[in-house]
Backbone atoms as SQL, in Angstrom:
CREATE TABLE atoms (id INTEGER PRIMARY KEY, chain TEXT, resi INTEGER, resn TEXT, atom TEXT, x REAL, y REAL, z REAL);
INSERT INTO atoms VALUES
  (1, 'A', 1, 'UNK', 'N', -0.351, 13.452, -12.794),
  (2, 'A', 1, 'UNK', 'CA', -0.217, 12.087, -12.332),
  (3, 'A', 1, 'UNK', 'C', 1.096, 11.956, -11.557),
  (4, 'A', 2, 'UNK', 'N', 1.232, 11.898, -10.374),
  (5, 'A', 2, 'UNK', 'CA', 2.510, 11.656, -9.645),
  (6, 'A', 2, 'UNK', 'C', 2.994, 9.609, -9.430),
  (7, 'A', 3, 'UNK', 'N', 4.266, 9.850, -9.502),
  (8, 'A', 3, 'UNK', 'CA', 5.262, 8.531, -9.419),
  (9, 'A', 3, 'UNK', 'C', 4.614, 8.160, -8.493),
  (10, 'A', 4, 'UNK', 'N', 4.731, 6.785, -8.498),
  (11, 'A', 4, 'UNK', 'CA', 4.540, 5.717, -7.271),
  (12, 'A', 4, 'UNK', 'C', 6.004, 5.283, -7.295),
  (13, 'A', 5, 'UNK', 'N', 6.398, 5.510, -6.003),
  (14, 'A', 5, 'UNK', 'CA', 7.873, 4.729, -5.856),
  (15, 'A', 5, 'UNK', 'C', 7.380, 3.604, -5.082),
  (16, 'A', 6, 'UNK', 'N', 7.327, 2.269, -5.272),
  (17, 'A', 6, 'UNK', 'CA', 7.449, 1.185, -4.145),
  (18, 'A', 6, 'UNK', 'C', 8.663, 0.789, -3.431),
  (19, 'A', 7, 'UNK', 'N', 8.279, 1.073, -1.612),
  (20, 'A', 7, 'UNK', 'CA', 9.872, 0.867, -1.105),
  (21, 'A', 7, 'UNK', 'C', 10.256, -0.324, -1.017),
  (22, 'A', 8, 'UNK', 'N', 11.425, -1.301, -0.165),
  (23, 'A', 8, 'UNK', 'CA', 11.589, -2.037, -0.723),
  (24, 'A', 8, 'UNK', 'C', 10.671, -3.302, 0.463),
  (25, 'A', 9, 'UNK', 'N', 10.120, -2.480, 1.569),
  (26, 'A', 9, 'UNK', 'CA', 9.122, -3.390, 2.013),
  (27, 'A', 9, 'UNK', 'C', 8.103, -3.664, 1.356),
  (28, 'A', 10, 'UNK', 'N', 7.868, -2.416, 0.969),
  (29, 'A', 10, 'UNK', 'CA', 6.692, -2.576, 0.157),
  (30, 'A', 10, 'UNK', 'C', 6.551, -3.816, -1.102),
  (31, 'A', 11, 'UNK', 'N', 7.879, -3.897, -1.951),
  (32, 'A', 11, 'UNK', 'CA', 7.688, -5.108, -2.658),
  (33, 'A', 11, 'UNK', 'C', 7.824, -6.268, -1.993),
  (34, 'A', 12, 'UNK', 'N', 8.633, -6.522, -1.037),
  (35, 'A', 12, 'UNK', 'CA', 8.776, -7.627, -0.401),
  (36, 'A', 12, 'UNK', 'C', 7.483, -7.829, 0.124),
  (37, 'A', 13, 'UNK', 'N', 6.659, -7.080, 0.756),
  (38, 'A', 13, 'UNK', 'CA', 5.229, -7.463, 1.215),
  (39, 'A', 13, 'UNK', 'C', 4.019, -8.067, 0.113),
  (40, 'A', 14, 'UNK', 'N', 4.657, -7.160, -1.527),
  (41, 'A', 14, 'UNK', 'CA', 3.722, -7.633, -2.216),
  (42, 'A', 14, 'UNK', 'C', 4.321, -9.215, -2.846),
  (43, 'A', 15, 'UNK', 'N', 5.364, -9.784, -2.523),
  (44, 'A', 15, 'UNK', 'CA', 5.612, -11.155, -3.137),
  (45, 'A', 15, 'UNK', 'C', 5.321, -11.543, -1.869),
  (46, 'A', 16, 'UNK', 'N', 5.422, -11.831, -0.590),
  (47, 'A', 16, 'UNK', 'CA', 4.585, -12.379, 0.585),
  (48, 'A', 16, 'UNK', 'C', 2.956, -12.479, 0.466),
  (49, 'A', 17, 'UNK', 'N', 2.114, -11.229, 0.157),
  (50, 'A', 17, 'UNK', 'CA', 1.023, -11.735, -0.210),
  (51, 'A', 17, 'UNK', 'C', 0.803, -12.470, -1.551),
  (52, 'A', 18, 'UNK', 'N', 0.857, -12.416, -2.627),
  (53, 'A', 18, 'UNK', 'CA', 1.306, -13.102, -3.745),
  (54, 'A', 18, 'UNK', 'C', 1.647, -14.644, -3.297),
  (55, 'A', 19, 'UNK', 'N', 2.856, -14.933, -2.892),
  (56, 'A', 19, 'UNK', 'CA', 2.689, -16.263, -2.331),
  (57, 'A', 19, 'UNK', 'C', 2.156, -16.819, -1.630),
  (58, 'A', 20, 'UNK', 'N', 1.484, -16.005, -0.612),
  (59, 'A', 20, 'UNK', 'CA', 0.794, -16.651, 0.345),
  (60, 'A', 20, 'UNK', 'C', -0.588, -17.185, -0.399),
  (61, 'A', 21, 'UNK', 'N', -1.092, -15.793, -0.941),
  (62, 'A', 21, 'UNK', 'CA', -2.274, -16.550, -1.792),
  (63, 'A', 21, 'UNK', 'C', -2.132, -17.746, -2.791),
  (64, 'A', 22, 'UNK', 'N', -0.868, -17.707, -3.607),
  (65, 'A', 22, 'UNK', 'CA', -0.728, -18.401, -4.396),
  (66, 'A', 22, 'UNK', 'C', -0.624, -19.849, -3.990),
  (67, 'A', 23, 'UNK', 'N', -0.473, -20.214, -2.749),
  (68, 'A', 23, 'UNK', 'CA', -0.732, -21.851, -2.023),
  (69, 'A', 23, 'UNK', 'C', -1.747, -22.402, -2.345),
  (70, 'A', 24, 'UNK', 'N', -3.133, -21.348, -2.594),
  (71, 'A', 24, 'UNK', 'CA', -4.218, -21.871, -2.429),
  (72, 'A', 24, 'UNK', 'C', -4.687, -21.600, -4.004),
  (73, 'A', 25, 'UNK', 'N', -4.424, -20.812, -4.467),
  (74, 'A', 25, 'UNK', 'CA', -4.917, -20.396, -5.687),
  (75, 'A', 25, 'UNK', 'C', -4.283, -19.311, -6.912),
  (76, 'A', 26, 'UNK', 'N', -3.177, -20.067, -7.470),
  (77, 'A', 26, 'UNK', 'CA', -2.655, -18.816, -8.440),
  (78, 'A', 26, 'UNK', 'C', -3.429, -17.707, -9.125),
  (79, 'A', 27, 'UNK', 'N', -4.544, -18.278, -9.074),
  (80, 'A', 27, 'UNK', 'CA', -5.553, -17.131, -10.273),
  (81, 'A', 27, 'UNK', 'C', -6.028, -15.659, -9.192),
  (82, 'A', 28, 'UNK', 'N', -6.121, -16.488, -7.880),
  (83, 'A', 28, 'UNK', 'CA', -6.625, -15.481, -7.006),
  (84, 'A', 28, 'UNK', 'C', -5.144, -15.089, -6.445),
  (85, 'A', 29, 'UNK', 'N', -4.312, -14.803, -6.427),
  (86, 'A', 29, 'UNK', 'CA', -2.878, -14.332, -6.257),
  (87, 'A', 29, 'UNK', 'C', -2.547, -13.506, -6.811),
  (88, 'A', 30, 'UNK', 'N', -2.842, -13.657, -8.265),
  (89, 'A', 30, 'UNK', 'CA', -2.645, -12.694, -9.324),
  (90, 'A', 30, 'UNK', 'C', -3.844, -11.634, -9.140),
  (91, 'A', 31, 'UNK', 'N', -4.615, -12.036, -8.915),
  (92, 'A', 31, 'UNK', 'CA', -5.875, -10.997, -9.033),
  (93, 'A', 31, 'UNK', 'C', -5.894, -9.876, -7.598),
  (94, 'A', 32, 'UNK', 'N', -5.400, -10.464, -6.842),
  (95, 'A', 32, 'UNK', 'CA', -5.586, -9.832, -5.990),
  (96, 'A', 32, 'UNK', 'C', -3.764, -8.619, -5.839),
  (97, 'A', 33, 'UNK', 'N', -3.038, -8.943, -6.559),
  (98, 'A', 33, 'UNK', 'CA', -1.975, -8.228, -6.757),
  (99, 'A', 33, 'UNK', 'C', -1.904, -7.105, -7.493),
  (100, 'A', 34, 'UNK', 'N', -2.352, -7.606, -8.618),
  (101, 'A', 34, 'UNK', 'CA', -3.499, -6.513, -9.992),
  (102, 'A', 34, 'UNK', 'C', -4.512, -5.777, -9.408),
  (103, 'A', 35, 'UNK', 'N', -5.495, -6.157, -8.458),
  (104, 'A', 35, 'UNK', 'CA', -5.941, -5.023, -7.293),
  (105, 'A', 35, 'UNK', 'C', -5.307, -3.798, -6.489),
  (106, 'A', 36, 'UNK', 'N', -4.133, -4.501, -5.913),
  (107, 'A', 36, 'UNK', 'CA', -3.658, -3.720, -5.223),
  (108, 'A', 36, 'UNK', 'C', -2.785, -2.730, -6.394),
  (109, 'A', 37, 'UNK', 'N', -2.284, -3.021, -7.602),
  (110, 'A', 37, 'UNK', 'CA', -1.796, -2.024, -8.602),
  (111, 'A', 37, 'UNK', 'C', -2.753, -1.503, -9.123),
  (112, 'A', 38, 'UNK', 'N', -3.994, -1.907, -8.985),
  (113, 'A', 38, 'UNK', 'CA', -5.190, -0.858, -9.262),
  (114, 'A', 38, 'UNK', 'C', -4.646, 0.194, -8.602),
  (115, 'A', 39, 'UNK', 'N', -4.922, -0.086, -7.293),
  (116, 'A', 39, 'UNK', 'CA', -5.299, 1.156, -5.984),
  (117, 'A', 39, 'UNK', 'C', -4.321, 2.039, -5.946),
  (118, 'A', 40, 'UNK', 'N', -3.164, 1.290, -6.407),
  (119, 'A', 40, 'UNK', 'CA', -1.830, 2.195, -6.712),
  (120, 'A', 40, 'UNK', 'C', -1.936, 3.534, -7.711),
  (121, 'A', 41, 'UNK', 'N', -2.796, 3.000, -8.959),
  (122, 'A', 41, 'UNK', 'CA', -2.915, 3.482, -10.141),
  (123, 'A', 41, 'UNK', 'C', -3.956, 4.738, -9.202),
  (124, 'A', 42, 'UNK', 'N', -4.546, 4.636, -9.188),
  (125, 'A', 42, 'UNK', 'CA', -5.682, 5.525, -8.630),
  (126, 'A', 42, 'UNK', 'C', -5.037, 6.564, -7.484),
  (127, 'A', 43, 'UNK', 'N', -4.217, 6.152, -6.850),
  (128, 'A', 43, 'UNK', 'CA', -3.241, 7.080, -5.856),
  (129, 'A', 43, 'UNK', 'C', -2.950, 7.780, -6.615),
  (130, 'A', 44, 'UNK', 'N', -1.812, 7.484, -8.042),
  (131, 'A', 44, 'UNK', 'CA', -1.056, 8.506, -8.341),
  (132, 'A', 44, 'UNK', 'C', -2.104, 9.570, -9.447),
  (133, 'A', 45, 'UNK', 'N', -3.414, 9.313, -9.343),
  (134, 'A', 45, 'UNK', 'CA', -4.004, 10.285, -10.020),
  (135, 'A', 45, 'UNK', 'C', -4.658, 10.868, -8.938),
  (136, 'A', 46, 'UNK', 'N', -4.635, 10.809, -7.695),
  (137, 'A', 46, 'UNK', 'CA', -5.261, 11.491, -6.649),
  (138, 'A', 46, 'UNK', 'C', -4.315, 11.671, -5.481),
  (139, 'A', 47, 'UNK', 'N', -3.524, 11.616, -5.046),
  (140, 'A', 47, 'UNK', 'CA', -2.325, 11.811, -4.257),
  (141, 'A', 47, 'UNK', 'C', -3.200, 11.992, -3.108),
  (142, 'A', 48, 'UNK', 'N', -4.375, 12.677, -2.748),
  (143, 'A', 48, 'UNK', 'CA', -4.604, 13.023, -1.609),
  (144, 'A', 48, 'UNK', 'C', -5.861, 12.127, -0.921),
  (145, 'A', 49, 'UNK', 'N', -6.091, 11.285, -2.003),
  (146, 'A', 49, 'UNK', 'CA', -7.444, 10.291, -2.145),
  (147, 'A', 49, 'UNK', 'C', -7.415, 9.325, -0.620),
  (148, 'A', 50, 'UNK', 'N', -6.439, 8.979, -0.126),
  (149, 'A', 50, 'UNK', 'CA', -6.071, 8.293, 0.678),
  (150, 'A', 50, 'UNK', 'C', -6.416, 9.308, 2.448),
  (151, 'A', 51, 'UNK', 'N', -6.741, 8.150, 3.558),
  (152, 'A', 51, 'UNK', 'CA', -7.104, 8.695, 4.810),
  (153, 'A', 51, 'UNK', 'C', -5.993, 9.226, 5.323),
  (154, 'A', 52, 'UNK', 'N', -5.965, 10.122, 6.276),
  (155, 'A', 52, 'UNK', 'CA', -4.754, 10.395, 7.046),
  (156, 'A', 52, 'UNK', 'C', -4.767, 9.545, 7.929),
  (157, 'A', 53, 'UNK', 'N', -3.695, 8.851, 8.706),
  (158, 'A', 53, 'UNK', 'CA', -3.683, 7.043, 9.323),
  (159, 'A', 53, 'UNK', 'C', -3.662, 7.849, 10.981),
  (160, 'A', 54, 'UNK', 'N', -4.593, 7.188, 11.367),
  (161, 'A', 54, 'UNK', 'CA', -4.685, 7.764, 12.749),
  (162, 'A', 54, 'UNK', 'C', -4.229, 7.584, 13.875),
  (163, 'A', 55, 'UNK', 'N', -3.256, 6.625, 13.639),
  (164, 'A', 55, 'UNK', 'CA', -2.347, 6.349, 14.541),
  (165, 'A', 55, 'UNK', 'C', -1.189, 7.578, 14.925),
  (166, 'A', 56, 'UNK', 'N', -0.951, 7.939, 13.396),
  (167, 'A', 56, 'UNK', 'CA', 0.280, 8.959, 13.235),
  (168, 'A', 56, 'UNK', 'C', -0.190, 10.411, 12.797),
  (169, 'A', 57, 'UNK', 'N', -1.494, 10.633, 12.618),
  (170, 'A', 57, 'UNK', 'CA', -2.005, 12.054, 12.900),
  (171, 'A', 57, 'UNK', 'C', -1.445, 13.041, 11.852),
  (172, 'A', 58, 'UNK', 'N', -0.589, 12.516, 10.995),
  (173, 'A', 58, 'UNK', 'CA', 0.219, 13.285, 10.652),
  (174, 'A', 58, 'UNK', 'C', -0.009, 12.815, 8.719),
  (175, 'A', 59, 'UNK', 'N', -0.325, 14.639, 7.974),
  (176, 'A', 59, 'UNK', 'CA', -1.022, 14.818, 6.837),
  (177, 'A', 59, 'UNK', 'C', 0.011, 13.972, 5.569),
  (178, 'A', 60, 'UNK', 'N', 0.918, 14.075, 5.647),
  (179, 'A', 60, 'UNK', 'CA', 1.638, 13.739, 4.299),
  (180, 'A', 60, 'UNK', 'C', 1.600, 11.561, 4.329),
  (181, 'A', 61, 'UNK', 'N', 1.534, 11.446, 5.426),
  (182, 'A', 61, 'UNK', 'CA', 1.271, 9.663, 5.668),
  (183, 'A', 61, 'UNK', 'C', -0.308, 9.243, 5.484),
  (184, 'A', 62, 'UNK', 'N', -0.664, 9.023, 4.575),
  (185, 'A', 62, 'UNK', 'CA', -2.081, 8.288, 4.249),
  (186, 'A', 62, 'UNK', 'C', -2.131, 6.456, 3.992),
  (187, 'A', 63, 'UNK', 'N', -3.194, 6.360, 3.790),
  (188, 'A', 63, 'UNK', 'CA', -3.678, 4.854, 3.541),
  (189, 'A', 63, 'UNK', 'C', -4.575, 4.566, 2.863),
  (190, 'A', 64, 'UNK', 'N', -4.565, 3.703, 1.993),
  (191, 'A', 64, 'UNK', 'CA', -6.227, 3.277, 1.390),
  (192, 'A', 64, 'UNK', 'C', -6.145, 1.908, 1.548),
  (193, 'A', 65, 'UNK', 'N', -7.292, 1.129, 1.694),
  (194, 'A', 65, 'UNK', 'CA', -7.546, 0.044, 1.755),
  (195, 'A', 65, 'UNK', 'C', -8.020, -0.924, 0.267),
  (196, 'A', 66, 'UNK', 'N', -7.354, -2.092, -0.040),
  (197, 'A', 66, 'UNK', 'CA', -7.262, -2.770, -1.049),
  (198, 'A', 66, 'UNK', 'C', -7.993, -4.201, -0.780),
  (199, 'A', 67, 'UNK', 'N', -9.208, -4.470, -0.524),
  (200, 'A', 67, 'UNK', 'CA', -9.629, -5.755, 0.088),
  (201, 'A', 67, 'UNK', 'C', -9.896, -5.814, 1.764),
  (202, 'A', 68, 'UNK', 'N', -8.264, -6.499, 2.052),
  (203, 'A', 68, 'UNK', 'CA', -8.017, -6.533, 3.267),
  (204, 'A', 68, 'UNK', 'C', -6.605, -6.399, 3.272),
  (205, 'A', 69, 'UNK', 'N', -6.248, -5.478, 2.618),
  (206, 'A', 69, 'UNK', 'CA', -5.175, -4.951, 2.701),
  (207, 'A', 69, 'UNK', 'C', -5.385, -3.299, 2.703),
  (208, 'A', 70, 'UNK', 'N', -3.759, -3.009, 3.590),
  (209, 'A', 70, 'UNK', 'CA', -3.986, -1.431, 4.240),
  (210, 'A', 70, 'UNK', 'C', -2.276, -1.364, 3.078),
  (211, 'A', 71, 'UNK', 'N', -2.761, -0.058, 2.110),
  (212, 'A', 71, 'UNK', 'CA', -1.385, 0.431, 1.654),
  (213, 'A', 71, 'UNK', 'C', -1.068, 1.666, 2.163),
  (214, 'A', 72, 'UNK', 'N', 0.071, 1.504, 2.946),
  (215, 'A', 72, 'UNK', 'CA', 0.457, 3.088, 3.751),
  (216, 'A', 72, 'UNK', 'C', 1.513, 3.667, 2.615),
  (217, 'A', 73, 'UNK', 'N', 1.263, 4.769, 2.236),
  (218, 'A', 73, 'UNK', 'CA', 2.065, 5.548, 1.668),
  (219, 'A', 73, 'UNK', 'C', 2.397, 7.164, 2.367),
  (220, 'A', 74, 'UNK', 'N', 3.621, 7.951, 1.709),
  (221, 'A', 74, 'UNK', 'CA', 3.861, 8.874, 2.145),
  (222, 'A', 74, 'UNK', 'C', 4.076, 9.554, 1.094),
  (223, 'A', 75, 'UNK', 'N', 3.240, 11.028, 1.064),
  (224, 'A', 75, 'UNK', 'CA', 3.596, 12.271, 0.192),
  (225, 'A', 75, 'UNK', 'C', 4.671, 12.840, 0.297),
  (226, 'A', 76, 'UNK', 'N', 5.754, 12.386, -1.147),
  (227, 'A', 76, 'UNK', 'CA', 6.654, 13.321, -1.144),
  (228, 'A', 76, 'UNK', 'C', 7.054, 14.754, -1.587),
  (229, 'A', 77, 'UNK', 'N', 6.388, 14.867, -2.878),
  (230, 'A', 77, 'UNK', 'CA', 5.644, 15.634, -3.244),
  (231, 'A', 77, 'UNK', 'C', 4.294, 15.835, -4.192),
  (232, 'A', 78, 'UNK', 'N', 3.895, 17.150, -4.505),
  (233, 'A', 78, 'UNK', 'CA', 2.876, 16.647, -5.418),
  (234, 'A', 78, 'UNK', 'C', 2.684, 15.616, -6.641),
  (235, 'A', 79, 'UNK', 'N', 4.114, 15.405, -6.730),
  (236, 'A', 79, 'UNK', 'CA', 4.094, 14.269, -8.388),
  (237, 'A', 79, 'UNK', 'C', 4.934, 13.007, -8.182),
  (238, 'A', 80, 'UNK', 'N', 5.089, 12.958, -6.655),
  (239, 'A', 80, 'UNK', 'CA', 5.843, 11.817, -6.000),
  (240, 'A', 80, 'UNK', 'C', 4.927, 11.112, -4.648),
  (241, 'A', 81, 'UNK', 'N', 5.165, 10.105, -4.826),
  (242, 'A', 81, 'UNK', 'CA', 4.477, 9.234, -3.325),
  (243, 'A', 81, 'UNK', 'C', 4.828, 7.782, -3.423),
  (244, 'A', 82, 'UNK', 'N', 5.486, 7.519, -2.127),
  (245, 'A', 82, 'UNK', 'CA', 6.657, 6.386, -1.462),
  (246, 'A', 82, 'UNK', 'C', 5.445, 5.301, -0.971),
  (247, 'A', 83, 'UNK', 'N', 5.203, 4.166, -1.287),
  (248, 'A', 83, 'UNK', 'CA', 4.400, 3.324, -0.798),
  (249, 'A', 83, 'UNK', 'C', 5.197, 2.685, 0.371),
  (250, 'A', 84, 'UNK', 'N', 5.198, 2.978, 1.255),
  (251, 'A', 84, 'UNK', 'CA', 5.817, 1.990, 2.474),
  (252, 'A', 84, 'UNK', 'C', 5.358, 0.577, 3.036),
  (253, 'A', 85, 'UNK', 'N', 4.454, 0.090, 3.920),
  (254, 'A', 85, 'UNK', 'CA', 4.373, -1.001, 4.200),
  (255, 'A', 85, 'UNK', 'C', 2.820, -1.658, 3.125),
  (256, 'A', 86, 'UNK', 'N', 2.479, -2.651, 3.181),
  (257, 'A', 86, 'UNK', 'CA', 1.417, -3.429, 2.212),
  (258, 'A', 86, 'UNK', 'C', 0.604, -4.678, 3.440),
  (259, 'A', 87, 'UNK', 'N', -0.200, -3.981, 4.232),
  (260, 'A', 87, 'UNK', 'CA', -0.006, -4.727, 5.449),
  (261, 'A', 87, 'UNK', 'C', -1.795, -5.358, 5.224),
  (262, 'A', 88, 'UNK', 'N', -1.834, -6.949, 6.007),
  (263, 'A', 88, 'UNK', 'CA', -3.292, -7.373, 6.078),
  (264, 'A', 88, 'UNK', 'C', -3.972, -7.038, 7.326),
  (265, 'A', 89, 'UNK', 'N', -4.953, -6.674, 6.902),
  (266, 'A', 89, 'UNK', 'CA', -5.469, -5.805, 8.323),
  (267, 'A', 89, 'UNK', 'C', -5.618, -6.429, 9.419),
  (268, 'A', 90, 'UNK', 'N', -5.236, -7.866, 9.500),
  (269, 'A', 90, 'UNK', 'CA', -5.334, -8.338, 10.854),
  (270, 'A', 90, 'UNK', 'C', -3.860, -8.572, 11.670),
  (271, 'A', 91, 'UNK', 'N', -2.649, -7.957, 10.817),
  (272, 'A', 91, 'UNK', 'CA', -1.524, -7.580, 11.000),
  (273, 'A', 91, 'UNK', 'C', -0.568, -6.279, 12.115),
  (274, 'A', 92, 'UNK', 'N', -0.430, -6.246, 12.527),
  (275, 'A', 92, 'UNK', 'CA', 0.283, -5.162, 13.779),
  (276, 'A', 92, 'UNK', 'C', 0.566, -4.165, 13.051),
  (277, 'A', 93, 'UNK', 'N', 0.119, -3.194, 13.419),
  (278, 'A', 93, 'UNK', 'CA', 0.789, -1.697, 12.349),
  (279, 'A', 93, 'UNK', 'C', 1.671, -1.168, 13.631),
  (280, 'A', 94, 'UNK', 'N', 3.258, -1.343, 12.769),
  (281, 'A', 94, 'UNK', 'CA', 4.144, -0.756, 13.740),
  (282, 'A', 94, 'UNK', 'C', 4.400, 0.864, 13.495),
  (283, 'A', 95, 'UNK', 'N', 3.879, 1.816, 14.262),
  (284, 'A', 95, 'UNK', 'CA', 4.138, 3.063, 13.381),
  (285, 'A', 95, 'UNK', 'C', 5.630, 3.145, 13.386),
  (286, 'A', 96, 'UNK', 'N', 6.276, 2.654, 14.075),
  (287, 'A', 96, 'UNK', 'CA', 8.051, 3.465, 13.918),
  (288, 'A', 96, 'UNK', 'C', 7.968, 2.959, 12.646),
  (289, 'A', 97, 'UNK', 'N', 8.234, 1.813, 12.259),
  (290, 'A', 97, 'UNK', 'CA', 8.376, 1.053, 10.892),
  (291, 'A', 97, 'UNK', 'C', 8.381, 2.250, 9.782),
  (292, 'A', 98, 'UNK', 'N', 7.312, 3.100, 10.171),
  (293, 'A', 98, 'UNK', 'CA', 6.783, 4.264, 8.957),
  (294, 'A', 98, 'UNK', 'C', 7.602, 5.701, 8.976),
  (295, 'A', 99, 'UNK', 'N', 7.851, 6.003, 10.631),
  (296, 'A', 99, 'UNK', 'CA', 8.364, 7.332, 10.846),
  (297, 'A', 99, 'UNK', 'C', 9.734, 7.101, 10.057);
């Protein structure tokens, strides 16, 4: 089972979605946060479970999708992986942001 490190966009993105949902509906805020720490949970028992992001072509940067959310992470090593951005897919994926 490898670490999930969340960076610090990465949390800041997850209290942005969190609040954003939470305007409309605390129950669905929470639920949908507890989703995305699903998908987390499931990374660090599969490290490789995630797409290679095709923007950046490049093997150790993957993604899985959580709803309508894209979690980009990066392999650090086999028992480590850096969650970087927590983005809604109708959102700009900046690759520098990631390099």
């Amino acid at each position: 089972m490898a670490e999930i490190i969340l960076s610090y966009q990465a949390k800041t993105d997850l209290d942005n979605i969190y609040e954003y949902i939470f305007q409309d509906s605390p129950l669905y805020a929470q639920r949908q946060v507890e989703k995305i720490f699903n998908r987390l949970n499931r990374i660090s028992n599969s490290i490789q479970t995630g797409r290679i992001i095709p923007e950046l072509n490049i093997e150790s940067i993957r993604e899985v999708f959580e709803g309508n959310y894209r979690i980009i992470y990066r392999i650090i090593s086999t028992n480590k992986v850096e969650v970087v951005p927590i983005l809604h897919t109708a959102r700009f994926f900046d690759k520098d942001s990631i390099l």
